[in-house]
C-alpha positions as CSV (number, residue, x, y, z in Angstrom):
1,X,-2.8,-6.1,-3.6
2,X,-1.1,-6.7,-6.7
3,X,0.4,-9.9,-8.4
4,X,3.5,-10.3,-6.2
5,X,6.8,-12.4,-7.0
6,X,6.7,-16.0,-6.3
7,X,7.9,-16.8,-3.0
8,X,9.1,-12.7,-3.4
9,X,7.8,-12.4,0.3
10,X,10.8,-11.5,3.2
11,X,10.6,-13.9,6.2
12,X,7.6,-13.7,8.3
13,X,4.8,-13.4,5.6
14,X,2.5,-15.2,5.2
15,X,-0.1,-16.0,1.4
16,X,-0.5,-13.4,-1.3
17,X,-4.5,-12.6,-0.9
18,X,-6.5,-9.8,-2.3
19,X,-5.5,-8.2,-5.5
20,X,-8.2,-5.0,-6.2
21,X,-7.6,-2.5,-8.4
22,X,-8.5,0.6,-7.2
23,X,-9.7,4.2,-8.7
24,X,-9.8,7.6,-7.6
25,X,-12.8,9.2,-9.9
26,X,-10.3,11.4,-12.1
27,X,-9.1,13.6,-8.5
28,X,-6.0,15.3,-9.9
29,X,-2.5,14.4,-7.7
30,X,-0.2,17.6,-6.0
31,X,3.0,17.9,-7.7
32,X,5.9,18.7,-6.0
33,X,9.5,19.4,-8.1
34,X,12.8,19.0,-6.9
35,X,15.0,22.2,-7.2
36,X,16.5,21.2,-10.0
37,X,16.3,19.0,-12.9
38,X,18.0,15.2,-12.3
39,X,21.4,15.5,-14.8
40,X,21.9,13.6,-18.0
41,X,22.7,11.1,-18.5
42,X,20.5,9.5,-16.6
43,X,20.7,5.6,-15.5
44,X,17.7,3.7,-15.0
45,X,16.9,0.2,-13.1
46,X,13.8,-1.5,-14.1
47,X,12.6,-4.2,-11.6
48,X,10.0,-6.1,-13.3
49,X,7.4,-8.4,-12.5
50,X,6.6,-10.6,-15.1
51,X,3.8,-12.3,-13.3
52,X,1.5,-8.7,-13.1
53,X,-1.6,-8.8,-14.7
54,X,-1.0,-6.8,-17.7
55,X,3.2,-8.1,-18.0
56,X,1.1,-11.4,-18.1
57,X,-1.6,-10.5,-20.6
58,X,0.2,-7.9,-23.0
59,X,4.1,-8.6,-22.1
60,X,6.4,-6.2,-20.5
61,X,7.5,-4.7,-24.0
62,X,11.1,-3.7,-23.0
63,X,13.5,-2.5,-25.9
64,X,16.9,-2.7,-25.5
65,X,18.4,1.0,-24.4
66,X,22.0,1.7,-23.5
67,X,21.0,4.0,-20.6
68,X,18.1,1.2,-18.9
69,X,19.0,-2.2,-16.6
70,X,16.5,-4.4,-16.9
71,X,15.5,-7.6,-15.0
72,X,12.9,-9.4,-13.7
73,X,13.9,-11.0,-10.5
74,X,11.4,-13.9,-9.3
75,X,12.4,-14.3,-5.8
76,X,13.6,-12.3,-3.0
77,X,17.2,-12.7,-2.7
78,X,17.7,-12.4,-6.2
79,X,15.5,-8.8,-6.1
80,X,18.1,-8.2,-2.8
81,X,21.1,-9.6,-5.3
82,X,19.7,-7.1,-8.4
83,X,19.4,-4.1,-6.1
84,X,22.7,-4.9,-4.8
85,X,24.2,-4.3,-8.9
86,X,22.1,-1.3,-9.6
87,X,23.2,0.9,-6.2
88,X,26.6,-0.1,-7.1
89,X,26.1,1.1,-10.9
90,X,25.0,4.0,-9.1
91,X,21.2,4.0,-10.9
92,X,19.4,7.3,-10.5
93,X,16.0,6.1,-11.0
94,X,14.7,3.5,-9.7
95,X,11.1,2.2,-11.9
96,X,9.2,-0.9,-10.4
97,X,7.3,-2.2,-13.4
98,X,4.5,-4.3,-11.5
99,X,1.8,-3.3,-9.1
100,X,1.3,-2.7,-5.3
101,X,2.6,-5.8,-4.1
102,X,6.0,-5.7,-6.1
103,X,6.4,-1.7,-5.2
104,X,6.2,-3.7,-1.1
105,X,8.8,-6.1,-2.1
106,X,10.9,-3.7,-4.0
107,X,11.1,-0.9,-1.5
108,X,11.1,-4.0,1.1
109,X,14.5,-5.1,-0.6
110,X,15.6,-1.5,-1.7
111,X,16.1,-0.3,2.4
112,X,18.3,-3.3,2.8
113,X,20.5,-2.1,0.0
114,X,20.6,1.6,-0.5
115,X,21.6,4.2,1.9
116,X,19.5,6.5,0.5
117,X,16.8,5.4,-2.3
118,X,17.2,6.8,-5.6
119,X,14.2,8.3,-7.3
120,X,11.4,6.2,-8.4
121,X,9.2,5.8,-11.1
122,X,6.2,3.2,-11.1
123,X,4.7,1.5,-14.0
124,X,1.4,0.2,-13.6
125,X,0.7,-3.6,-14.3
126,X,-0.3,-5.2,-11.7
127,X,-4.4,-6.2,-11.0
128,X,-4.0,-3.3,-7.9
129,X,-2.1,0.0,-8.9
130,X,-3.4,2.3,-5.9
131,X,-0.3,4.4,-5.6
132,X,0.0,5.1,-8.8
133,X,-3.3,6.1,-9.2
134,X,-2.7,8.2,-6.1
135,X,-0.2,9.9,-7.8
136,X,-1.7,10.8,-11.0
137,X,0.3,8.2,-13.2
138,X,-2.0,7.2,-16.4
139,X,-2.2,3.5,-17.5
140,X,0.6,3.9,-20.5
141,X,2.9,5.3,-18.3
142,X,6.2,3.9,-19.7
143,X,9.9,3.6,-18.8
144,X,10.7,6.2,-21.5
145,X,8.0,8.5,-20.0
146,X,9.1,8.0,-16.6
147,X,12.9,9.1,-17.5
148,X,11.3,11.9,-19.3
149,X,9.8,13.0,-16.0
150,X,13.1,12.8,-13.4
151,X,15.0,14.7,-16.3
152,X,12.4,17.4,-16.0
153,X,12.5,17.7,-11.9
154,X,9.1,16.4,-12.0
155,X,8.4,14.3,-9.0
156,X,5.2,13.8,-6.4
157,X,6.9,12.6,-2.8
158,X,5.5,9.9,-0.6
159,X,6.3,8.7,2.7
160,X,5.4,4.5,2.8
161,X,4.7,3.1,6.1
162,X,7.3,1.1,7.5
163,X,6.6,-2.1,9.9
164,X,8.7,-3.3,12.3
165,X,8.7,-5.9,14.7
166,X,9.9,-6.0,18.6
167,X,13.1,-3.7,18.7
168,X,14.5,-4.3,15.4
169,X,15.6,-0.7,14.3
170,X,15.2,-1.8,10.5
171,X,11.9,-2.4,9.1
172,X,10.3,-6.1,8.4
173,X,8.2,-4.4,5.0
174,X,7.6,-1.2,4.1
175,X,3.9,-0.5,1.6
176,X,1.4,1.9,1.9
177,X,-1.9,0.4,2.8
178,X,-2.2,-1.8,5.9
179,X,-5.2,-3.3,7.8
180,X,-5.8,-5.0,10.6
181,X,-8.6,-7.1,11.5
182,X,-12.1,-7.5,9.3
183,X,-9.8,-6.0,6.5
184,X,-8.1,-9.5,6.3
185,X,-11.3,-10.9,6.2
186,X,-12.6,-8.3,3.8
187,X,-9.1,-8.9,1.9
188,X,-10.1,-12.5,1.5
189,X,-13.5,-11.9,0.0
190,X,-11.7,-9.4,-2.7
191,X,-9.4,-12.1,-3.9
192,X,-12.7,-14.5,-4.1
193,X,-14.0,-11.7,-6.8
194,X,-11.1,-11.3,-8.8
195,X,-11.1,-15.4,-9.2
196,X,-14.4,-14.4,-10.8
197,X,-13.1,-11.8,-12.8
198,X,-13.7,-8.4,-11.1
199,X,-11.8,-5.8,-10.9
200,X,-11.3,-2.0,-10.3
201,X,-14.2,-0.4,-8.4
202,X,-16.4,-3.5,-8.7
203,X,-14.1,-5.9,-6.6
204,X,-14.1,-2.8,-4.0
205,X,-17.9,-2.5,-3.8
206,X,-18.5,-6.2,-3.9
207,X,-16.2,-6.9,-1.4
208,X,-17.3,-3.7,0.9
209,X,-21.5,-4.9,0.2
210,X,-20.0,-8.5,1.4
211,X,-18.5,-7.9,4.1
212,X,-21.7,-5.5,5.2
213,X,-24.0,-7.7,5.2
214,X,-21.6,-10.6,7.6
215,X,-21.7,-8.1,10.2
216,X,-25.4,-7.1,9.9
217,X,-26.3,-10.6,9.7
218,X,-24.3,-12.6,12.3
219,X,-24.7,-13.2,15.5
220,X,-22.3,-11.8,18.4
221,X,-19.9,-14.4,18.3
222,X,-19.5,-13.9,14.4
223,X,-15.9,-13.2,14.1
224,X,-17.3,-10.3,11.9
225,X,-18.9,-8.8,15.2
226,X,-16.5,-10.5,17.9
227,X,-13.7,-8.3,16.4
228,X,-10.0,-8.3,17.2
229,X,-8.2,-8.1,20.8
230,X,-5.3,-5.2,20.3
231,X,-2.5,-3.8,22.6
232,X,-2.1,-0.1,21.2
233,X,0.1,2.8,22.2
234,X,0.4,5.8,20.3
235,X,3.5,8.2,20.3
236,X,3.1,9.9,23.1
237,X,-0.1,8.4,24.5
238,X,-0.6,5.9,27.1
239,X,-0.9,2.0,26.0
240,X,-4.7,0.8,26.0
241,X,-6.5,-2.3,25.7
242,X,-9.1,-2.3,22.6
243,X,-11.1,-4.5,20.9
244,X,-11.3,-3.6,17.4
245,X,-13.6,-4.2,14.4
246,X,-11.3,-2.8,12.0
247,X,-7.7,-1.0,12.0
248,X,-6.3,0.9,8.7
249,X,-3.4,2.5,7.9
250,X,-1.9,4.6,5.0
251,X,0.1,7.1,3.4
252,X,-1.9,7.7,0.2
253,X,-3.2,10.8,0.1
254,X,-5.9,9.8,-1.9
255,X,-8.0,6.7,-1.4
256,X,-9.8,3.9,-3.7
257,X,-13.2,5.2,-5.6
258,X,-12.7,8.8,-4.3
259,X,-13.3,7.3,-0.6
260,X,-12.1,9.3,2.4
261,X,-11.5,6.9,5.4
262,X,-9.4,9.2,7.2
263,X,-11.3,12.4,6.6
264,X,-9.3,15.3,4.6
265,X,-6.4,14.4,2.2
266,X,-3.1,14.9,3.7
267,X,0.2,13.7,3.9
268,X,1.8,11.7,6.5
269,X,0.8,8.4,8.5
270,X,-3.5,8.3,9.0
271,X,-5.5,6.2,11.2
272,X,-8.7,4.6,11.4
273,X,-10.0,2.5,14.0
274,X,-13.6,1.2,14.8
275,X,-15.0,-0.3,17.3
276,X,-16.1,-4.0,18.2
277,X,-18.7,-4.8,18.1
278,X,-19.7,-1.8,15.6
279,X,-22.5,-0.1,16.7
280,X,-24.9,1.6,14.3
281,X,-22.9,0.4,11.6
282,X,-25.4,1.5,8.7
283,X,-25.2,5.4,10.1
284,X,-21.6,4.7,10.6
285,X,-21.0,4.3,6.8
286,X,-21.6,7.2,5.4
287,X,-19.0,9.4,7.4
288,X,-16.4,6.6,7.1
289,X,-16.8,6.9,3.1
290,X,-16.9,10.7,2.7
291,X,-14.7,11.7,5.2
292,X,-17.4,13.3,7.5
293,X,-17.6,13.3,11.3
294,X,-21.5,12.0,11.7
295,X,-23.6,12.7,14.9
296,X,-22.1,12.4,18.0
297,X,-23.6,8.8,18.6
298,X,-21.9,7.6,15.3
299,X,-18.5,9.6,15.7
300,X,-18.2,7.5,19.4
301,X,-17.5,4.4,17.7
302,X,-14.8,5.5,15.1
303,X,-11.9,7.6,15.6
304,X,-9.2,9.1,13.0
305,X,-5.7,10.2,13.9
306,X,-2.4,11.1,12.9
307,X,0.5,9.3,14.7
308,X,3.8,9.3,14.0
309,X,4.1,6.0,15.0
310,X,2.1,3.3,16.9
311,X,2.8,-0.1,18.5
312,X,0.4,-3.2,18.2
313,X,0.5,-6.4,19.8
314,X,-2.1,-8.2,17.9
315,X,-2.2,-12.0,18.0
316,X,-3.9,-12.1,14.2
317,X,-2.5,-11.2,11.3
318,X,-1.7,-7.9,9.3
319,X,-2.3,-7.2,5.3
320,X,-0.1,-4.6,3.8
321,X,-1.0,-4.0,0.1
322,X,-2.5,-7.3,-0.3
323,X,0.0,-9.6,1.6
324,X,-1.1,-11.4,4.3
325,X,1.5,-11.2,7.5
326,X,2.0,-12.5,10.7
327,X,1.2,-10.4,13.8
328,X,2.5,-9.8,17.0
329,X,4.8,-7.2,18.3
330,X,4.8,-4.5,15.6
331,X,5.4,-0.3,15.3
332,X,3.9,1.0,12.4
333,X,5.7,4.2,11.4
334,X,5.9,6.8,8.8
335,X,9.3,6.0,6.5
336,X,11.4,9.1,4.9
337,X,10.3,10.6,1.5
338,X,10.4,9.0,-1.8
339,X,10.5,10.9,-5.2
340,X,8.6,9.3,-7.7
341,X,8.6,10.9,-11.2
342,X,4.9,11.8,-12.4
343,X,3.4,13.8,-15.9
């Protein structure tokens, strides 16, 4: 969702699309502290994108300090090849300066390289900055602030969700936001308003009243209504056959514009689905939003749930914080902890 890399994709995906910035109307964030305080000194690695929005428009400002690395790789195998340097100068924190798409690519690139991931620490600059904002980090968050934080044990964990495809035991991208089909098409529309210039909530609510008023509108063999043809098995459950108007994912606890698509805020792997062709889609809103359960009539043609994993064979496409992938054979799961440091 943010400004990504060029060509900072791994194999298999596909064009850079929406890139919304997202709010969460001032909803404080949980902190949780390690037991003890990260030791000094304290070595840093700073991954940063210099193609963000604000890197672009203010400059990544970046002084020289014994105790930070510093680069800005601009494609994949040279974020693999930097990665590579910092686990073997043994870096304790980790800080991704860039927004949601470069946090993809990085943690992409970082389960490749390290073992076990150092702490993290993300500085918001990209046009999308939903985990951040998820996790209570302000806008002048900087690298000196961020070291400030580990060295104090303060730290909020979150668990990304990792894709795989077929049997591969290692995952093909690892984000926190992924939807399946009319959020691709819904994805598309954002990008069209930030080519306009909107950001923040009014990208969100101009993409949302857009893609609205496609469904209301069309007619039955409207892609918007026709939906998306999935194979689905839950942990546990048996596979099934659905067609599906819309499919999301996530591990953000909380959600763009104080929105509650999963219900409560919790931790772990959430899911939406709704039906195709949605019925009583104008009822159906308001629960979705709020994280209500609506009449029984309305709650038929959603349903929310916490998997540990599911597989998908889906013939279209995936986007996981803003990148357009290919589909197919693919387990979405819930990945291991990751500290990030937080005020």
């Amino acid at each position: 969702m943010a400004t990504r890399f060029e060509r900072f994709s791994p194999a298999g995906a596909g064009t850079a699309l929406a890139r919304r910035t997202q709010g969460f109307g001032g909803l404080p964030a949980p902190r949780v502290r390690t037991p003890a305080r990260v030791a000094a000194p304290l070595l840093a690695g700073v991954i940063a994108n210099g193609r963000s929005h604000r890197n672009r428009k203010h400059g990544m400002r970046l002084d020289h300090w014994p105790d930070v690395l510093y680069d800005a790789p601009e494609t994949f195998a040279a974020l693999e090849a930097t990665l590579r340097d910092y686990a073997a100068r043994r870096v304790g924190l980790l800080v991704v300066n860039g927004g949601d798409g470069t946090l993809r690519d990085v943690l992409t690139a970082a389960g490749r390289v390290f073992d076990t991931l150092p702490a993290m620490a993300i500085i918001p600059s990209g046009k999308t900055n939903a985990l951040a904002l998820d996790l209570g980090i302000p806008d002048d968050w900087s690298v000196r602030d961020a070291i400030a934080a580990a060295r104090a044990g303060r730290f909020v964990r979150r668990a990304p969700i990792e894709v795989l495809r077929g049997d591969a035991d290692r995952p093909d991208a690892r984000g926190f936001l992924l939807g399946m089909g009319n959020f691709v098409r819904a994805t598309e529309l954002a990008q069209t308003t930030h080519r306009a210039g909107a950001f923040d909530g009014i990208a969100v609510a101009l993409s949302l009243g857009w893609s609205i008023a496609q469904t209301l509108f069309a007619g039955p063999a409207n892609p918007w209504c026709r939906g998306t043809a999935f194979h689905m098995q839950a942990e546990g459950d048996a596979a099934v056959q659905r067609r599906l108007y819309l499919l999301l994912a996530s591990t953000l606890e909380r959600m763009p514009l104080g929105l509650k698509p999963f219900g409560t805020p919790r931790a772990g792997l959430k899911l939406l689905t709704v039906d195709a062709p949605p019925r009583h889609l104008i009822r159906m809103l308001a629960p979705i939003l709020t994280g209500t359960a609506g009449s029984p009539a309305v709650a038929a043609g959603f349903a929310r749930s916490d998997p540990r994993s599911v597989r998908l064979q889906c013939d279209e496409g995936f986007i996981l914080d803003g990148e357009l992938y290919d589909g197919g054979d693919l387990t979405i799961r819930t990945g291991e902890p990751i500290a990030f440091a937080a005020p």
